[in-house]
VEXPA-121602 format. One record per residue (C-alpha): residue in three letters; x, y, z. Coordinates in steps of 0.001 Angstrom, whole numbers, plus 524288, in hexadecimal, padded with zeros to 5 digits. Layout:
% residues N
(r "ALA", (X, Y, Z))
...
***
This chain:
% residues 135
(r "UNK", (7CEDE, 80F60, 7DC3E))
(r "UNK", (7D8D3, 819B0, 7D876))
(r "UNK", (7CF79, 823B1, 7DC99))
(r "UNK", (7D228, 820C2, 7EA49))
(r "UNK", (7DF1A, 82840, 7EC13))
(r "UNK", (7E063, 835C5, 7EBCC))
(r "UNK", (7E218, 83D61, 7DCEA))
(r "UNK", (7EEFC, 837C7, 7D620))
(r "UNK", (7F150, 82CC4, 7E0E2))
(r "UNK", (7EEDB, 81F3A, 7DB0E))
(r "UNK", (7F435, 811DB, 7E09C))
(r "UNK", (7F45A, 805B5, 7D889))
(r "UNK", (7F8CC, 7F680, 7DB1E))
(r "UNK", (7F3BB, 7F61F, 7E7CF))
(r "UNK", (7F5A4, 7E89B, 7EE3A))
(r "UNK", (7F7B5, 7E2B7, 7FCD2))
(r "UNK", (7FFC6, 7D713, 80198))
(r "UNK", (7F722, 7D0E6, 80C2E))
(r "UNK", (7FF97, 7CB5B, 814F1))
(r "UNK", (80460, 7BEC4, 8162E))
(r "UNK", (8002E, 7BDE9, 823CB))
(r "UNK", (7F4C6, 7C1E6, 82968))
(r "UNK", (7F661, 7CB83, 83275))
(r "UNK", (802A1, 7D15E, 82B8E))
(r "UNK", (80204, 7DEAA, 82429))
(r "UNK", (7FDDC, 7DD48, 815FF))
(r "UNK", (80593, 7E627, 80C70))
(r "UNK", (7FF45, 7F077, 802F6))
(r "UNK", (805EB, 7F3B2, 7F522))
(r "UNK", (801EE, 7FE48, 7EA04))
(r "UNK", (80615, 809DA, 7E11F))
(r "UNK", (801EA, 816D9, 7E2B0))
(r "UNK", (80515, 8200A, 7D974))
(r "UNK", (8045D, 82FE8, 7DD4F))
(r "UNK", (80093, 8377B, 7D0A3))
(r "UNK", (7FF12, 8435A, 7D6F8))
(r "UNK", (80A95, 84F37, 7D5F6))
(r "UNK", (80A2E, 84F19, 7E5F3))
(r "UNK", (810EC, 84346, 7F018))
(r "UNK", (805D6, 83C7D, 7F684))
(r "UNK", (809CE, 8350C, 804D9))
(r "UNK", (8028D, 8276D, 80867))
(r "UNK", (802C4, 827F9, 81797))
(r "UNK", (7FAB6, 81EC1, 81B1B))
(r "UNK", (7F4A7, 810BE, 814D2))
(r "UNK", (7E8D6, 809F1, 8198D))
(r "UNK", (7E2F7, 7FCFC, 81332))
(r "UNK", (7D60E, 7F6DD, 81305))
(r "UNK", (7D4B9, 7EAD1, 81DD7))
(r "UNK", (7E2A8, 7EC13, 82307))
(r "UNK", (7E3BF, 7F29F, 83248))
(r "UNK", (7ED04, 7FB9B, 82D65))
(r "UNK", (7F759, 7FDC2, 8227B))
(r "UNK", (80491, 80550, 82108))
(r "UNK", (80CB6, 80BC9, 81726))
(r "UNK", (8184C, 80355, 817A0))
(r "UNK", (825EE, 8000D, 80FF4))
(r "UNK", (82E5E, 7F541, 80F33))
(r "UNK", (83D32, 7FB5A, 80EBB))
(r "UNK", (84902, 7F3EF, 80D52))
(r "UNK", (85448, 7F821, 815FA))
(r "UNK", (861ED, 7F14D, 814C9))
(r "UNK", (85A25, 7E589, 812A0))
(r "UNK", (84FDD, 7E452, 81D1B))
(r "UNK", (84325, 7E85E, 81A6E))
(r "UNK", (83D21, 7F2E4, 820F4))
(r "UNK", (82C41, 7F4F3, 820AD))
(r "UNK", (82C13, 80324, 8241A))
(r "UNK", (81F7A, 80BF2, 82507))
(r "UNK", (81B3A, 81609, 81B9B))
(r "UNK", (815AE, 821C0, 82261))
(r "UNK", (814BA, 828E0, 81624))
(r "UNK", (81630, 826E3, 806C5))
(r "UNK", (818F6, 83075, 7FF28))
(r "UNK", (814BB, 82E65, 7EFC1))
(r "UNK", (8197E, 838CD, 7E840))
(r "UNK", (8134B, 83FFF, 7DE3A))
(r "UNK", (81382, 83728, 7D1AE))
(r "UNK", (81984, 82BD2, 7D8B0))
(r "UNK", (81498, 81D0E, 7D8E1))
(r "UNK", (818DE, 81690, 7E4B7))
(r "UNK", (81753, 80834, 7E6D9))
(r "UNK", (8156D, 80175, 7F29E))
(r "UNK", (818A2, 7F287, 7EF76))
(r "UNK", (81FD8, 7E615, 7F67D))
(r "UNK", (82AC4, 7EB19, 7FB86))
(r "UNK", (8281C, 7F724, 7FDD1))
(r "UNK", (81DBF, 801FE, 80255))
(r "UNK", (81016, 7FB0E, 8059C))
(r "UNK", (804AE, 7FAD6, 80DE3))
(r "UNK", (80630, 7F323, 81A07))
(r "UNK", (7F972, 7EF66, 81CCB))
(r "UNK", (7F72B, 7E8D2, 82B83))
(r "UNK", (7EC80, 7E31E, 8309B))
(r "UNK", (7E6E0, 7DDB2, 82431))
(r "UNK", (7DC64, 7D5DB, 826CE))
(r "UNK", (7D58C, 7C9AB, 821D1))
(r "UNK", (7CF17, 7D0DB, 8189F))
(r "UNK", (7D7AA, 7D534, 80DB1))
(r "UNK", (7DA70, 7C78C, 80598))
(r "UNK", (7E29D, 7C4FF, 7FC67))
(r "UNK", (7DC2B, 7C9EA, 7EF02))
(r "UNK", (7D393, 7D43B, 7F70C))
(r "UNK", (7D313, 7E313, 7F47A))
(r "UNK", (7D576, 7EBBB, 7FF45))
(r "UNK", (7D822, 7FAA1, 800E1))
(r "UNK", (7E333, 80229, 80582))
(r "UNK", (7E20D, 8106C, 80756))
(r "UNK", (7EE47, 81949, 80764))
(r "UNK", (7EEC8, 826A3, 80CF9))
(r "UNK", (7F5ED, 832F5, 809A0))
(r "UNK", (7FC29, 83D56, 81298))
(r "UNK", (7F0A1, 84766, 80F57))
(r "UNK", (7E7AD, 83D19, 81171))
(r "UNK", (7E42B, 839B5, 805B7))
(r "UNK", (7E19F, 82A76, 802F1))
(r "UNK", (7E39D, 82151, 7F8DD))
(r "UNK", (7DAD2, 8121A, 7F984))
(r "UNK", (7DECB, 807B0, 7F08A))
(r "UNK", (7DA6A, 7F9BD, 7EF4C))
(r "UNK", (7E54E, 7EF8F, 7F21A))
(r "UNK", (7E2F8, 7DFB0, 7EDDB))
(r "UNK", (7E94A, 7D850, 7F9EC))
(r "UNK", (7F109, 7CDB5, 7F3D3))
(r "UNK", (7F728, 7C1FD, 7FF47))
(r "UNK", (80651, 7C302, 80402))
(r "UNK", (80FA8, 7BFF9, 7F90E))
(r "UNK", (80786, 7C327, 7ECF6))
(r "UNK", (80580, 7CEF9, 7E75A))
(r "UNK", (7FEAF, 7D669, 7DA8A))
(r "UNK", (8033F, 7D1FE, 7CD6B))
(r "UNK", (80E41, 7DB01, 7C853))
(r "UNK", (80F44, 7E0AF, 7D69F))
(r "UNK", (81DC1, 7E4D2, 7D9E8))
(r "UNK", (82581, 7D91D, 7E0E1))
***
C-alpha cells in the first residue's frame, strides 16, 4: 500500500528477477517517485525471504560491465528515478525456496533519517519480466 512510505514518497512497478540459479542473487526493479520539495537518500534495502539485499548498479565502462554498490541514493525533490535491467536494482542474496515465480514478496527500503518505505514485489523467473517493463 502507498501508505507505507513516508508523506510524498510513493514507489510503483515493483518486480524481482529470481534468479536463474538457485543460489544466485535475484534482482529487484521499481519506480519511486519523491513528491516532496526536500532530497530523500535510500541507504539501505532489505527484502522479504532473501538473507540480505543491496543497493546496486550495473555501469558500463569502456565496454565492460561493472556491478558497483550503492551506499546511498539520492532522489531529489520532484524526481522519479527508475531502477530497471540495466541499471540500479536490488540485489537480493540468499533468496530462498520460498519466493516462486508468480509469488508476492516485500522489500523494504530505508532512508538516511530512518525513515522506511515497504512495497510488494511479484517475483517473476530469470528472463521474463512485467508486461510493458523497460528492456
Amino acid at each position: 500500500a502507498p501508505g507505507d512510505c513516508p508523506p510524498g514518497i510513493s514507489v510503483a512497478d515493483g518486480w524481482m528477477a529470481l534468479p536463474g540459479v538457485s543460489g544466485n542473487p535475484g534482482a529487484v526493479y521499481f519506480s519511486i517517485a519523491n513528491d516532496t520539495d526536500a532530497q530523500v537518500t535510500i541507504r539501505a534495502a532489505s527484502v522479504l525471504g532473501a538473507e540480505s539485499a543491496m543497493l546496486h548498479e550495473t555501469a558500463e565502462w569502456s565496454h565492460q560491465v561493472d556491478m558497483q554498490e550503492l551506499f546511498q541514493q539520492p532522489v531529489a525533490a520532484g524526481e522519479t528515478l527508475v531502477f530497471e535491467p540495466g541499471g540500479k536494482h536490488v540485489m537480493a542474496m540468499g533468496m530462498g525456496e520460498g519466493v516462486e515465480a508468480g509469488a508476492d514478496t516485500e522489500v523494504t527500503l530505508t532512508f538516511v533519517g530512518g525513515d522506511k518505505c515497504s512495497f510488494p514485489v511479484t517475483a517473476y523467473t530469470a528472463g521474463q519480466q512485467p508486461e510493458g517493463a523497460a528492456e
